[in-house]
C-alpha positions in Angstrom: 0.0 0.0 0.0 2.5 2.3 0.8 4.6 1.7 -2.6 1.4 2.3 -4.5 1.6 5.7 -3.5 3.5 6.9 -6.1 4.2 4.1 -8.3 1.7 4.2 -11.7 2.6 0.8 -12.7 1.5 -1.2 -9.1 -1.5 0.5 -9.1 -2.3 -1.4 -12.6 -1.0 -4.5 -11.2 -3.2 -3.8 -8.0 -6.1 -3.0 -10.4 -5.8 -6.6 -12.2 -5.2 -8.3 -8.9 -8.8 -6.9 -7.7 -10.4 -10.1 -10.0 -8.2 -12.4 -8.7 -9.8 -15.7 -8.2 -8.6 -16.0 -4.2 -10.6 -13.6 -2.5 -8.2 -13.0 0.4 -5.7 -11.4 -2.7 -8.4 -9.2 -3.4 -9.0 -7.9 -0.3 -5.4 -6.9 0.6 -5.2 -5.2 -3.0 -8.6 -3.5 -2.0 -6.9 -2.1 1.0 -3.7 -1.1 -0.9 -5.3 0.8 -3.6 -6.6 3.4 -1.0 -3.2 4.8 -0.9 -2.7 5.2 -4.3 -2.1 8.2 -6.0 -3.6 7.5 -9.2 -7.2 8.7 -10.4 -8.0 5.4 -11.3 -7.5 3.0 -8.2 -10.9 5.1 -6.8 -13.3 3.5 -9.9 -11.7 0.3 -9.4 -12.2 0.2 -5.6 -16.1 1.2 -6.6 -16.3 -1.8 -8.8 -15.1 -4.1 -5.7 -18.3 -2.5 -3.6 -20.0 -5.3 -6.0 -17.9 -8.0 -5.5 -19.1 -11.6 -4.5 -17.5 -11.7 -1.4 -18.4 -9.9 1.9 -14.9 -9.8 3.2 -13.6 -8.2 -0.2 -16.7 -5.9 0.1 -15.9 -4.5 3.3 -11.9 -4.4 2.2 -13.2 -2.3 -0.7 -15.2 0.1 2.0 -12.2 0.6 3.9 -9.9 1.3 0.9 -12.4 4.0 -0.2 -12.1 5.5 2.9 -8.7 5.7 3.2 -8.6 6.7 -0.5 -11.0 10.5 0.5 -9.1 11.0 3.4 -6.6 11.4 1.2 -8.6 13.3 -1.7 -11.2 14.9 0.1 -13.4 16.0 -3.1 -16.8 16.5 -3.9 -17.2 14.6 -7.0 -16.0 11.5 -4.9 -18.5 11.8 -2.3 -21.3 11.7 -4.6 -20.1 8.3 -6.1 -19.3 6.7 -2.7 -22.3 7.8 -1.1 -24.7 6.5 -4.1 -23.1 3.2 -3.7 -22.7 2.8 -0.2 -26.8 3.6 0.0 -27.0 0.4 -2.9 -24.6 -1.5 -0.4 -26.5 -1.0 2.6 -29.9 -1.7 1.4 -29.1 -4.8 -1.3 -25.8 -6.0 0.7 -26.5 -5.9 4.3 -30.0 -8.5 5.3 -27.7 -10.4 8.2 -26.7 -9.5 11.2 -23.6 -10.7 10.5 -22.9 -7.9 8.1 -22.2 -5.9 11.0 -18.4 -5.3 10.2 -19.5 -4.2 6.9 -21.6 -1.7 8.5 -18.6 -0.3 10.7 -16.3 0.2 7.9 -19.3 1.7 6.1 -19.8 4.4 9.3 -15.5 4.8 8.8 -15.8 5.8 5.0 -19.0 7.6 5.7 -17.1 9.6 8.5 -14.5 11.4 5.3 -17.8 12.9 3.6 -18.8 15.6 5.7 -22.1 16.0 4.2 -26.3 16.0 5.1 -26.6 12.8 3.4 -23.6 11.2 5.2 -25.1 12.3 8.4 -28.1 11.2 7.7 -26.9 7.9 6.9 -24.7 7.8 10.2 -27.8 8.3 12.0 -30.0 5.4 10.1 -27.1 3.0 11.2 -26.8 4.8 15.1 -29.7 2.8 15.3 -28.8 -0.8 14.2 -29.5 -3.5 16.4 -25.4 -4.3 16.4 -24.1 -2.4 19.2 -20.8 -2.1 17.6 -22.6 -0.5 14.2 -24.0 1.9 16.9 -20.9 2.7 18.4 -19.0 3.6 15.0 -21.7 5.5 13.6 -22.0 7.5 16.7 -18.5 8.0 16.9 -18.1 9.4 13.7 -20.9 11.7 14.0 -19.3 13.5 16.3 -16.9 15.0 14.2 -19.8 16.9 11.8 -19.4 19.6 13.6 -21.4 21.6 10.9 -24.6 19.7 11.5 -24.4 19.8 15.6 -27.6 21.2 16.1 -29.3 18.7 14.3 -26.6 15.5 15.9 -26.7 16.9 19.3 -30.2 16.1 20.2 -30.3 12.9 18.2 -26.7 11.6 20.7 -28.7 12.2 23.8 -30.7 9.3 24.2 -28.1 6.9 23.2 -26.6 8.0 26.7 -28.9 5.3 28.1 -28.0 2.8 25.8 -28.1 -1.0 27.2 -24.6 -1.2 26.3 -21.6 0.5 27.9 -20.1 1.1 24.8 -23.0 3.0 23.0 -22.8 4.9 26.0 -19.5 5.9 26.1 -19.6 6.9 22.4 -22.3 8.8 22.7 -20.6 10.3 25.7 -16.9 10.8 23.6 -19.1 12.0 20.4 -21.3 14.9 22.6 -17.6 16.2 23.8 -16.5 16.4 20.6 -19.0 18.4 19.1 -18.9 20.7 22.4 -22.4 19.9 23.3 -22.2 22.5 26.6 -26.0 22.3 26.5 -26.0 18.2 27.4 -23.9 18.9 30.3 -26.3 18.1 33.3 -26.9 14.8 31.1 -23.3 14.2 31.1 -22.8 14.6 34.7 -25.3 12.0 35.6 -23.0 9.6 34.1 -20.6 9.8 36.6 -22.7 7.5 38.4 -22.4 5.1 35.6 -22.2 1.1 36.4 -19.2 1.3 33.5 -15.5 2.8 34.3 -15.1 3.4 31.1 -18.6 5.5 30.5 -17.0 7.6 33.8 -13.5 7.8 32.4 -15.4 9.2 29.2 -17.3 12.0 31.3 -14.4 13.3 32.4 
């Protein structure tokens, strides 16, 4: 990943290696054609979104995402986010797609947009605890749409799970959220350390 920075030629190789028959090839070139350089690892890795295999899928989510933190650009956003919708609602019927899910809420988390956030907040609501946790999380760096995220965050302080709870907790200090603070307090007296440790 890290040569494929710079070097044209291994992103082609990388490129071919994406229909390799062994789908464990395919997701490590997945992940190593986020750091490429070149304008045409990012259709490539949108052609993966459709592969076969859920492992190589979610490989393909988390080389996208590592591809716009790179190039942060509007014309990429609209592509991800019209395939990661198709993702979600043709590729994810199992709970075991969870992982999936997560890496989704990690991509989602480089497009700083409405229908990002909107997104984020669909999956704040799955019935994974870990999908809640990642979405949460990365909601609270859209510090643009805190108005509409802060209210949304505050229920999820009384999430069954500690972790929920201590997302929503980190995410509401991100975004500043000086208006939850008598919420926030109340978890001091949280059955979790880590919910506590989060407070402060």
């Amino acid at each position: 990943g890290e040569f494929a920075k710079s070097d044209q030629e291994l992103t082609q190789h990388l490129i071919i290696l994406l229909s390799d028959d062994h789908p464990n090839i395919r997701k490590q070139a997945a992940i190593s054609l986020g750091n490429s350089e070149s304008a045409a690892a990012f259709p490539a890795l949108l052609l993966v979104l459709d592969d076969l295999n859920a492992i190589v899928r979610r490989a393909a989510v988390t080389g996208l995402g590592t591809y716009l933190s790179h190039y942060p650009q509007e014309h990429y956003y609209h592509q991800v986010l019209e395939k990661l919708a198709d993702v979600l609602e043709n590729r994810c019927r199992r709970y075991e797609d969870g992982l999936l899910k997560i890496e989704i809420c990690l991509a989602l988390h480089q497009i700083p947009s409405d229908q990002s956030t909107e997104r984020l907040l669909q999956l704040a609501h799955d019935l994974d605890f870990d999908v809640r946790k990642s979405a949460i999380l990365a909601l609270g760096s859209f510090h643009a749409q805190k108005l509409t995220i802060i209210p949304v965050l505050v229920p999820f302080l009384h999430d069954d799970h500690w972790s929920v709870r201590e997302a929503a907790v980190t995410a509401l200090g991100l975004l500043h959220a000086k208006e939850v603070e008598a919420h926030l307090l109340q978890l001091l007296e949280d059955p979790d350390i880590a919910v506590r440790k989060a407070v402060f």
